[in-house]
C-alpha positions as CSV (number, residue, x, y, z in Angstrom):
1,X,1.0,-11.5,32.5
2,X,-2.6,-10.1,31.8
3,X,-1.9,-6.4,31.2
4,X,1.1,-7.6,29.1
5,X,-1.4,-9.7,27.2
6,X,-4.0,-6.7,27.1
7,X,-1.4,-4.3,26.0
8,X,-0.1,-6.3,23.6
9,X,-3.5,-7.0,22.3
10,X,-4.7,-3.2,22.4
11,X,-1.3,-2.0,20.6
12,X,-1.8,-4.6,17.7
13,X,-5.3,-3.4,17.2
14,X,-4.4,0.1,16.9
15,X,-1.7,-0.6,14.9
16,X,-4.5,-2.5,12.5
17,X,-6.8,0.1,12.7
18,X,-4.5,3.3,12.0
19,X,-3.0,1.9,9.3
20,X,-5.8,-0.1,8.2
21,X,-8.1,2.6,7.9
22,X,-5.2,5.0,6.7
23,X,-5.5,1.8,3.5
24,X,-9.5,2.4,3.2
25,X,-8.5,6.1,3.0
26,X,-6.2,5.6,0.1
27,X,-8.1,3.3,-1.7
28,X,-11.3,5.1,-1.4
29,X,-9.7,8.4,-2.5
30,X,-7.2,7.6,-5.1
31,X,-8.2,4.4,-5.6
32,X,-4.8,2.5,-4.7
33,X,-3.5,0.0,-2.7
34,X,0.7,0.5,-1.4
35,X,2.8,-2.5,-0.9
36,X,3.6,-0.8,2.3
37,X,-0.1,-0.3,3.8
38,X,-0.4,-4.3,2.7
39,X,3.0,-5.0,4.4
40,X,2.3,-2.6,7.7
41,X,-1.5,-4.2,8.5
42,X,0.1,-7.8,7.5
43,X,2.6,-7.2,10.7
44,X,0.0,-5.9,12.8
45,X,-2.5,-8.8,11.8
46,X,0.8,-11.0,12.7
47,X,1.4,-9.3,15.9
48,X,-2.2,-9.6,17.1
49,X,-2.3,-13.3,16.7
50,X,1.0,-13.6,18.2
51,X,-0.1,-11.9,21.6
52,X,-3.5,-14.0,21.8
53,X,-1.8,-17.0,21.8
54,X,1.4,-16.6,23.9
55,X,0.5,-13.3,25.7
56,X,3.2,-11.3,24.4
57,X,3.9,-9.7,21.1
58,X,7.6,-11.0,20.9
59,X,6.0,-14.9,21.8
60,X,7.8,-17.4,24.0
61,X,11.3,-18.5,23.5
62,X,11.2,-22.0,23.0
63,X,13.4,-22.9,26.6
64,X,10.1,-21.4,27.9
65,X,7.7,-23.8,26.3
66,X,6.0,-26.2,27.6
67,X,6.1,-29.4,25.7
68,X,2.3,-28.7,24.6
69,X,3.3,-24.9,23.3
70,X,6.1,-26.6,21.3
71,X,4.0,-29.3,19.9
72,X,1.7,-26.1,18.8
73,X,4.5,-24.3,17.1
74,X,5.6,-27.8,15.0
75,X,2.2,-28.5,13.6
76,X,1.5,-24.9,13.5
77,X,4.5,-24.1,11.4
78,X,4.3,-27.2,9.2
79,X,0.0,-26.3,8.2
80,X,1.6,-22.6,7.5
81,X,4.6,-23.5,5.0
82,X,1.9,-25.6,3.0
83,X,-0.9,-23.2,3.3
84,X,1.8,-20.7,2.3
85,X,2.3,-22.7,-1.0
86,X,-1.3,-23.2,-1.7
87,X,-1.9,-19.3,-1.8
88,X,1.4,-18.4,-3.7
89,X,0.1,-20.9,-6.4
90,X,-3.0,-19.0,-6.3
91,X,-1.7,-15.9,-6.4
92,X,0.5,-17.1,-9.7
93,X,-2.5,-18.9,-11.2
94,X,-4.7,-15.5,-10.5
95,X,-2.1,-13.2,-12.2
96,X,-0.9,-15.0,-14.9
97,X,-3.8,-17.4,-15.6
98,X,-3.5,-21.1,-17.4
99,X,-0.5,-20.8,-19.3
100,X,2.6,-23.2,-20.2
101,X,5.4,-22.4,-17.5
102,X,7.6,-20.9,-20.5
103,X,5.4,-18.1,-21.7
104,X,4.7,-17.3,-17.8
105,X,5.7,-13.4,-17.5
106,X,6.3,-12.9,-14.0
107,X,9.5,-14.6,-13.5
108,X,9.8,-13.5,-9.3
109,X,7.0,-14.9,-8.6
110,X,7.7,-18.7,-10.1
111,X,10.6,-17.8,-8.5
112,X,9.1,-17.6,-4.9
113,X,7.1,-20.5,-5.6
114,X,9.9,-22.7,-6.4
115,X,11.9,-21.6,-3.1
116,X,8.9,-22.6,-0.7
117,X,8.4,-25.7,-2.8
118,X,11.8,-27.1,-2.0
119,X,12.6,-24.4,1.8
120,X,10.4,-27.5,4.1
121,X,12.7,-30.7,2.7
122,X,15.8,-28.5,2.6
123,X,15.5,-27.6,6.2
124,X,14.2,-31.0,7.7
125,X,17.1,-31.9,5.9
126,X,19.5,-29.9,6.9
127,X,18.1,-30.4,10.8
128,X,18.3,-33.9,10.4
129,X,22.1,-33.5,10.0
130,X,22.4,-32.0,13.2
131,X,20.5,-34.9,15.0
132,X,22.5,-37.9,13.6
């Protein structure tokens, strides 16, 4: 389990670095930023965090867990939907500033905003079902 761990690890951190520094490159040379260098360091960042704390890139399944590991991954995933909506509000807030929600110009984004405002009580809901 520790070479998968250390592989895993190693790969992600390569991954982060090529493309990462690939990013600097760009940015430093023709002073942009792709969606795609964002998106491709993003997985890798995902991907490293994922093999420090269950060993493997892909995680555990959760028949593997431990009743500890899934305690993790419930408080875990409940902190990241709301710090999720804290920092989509601030990325609407930063591009669009104080402004009355009618004369807001990007539309996608509110949009994204509204969907992780109401995704949490949807799917608790929708879990519930299946437990009653």
């Amino acid at each position: 389990m520790l070479a998968v761990k250390r592989v895993s690890v190693i790969g992600s951190l390569v991954v982060i670095i090529a493309i990462g520094g690939f990013g600097i490159y760009e940015w430093m040379t023709k002073e942009i930023i792709t969606a795609s260098t964002i998106f491709f360091v993003a997985l890798g960042i995902g991907f490293f965090f994922q093999s420090l704390t269950w060993g493997e890139i892909d995680g555990k399944n959760e028949g593997d867990k431990v009743e500890r590991e899934k305690q993790i991954t419930l408080i875990s995933a409940k902190i990241s939907y709301y710090v999720l909506m804290v920092l989509i509000f601030i990325v609407l807030f930063a591009s669009e500033g104080v402004k009355e929600l009618d004369e807001i110009e990007k539309r996608p984004l509110v949009i994204v905003f509204a969907l992780a405002w109401i995704t949490m009580p949807v799917t608790e809901f929708i879990v519930s079902k299946k437990y009653r």
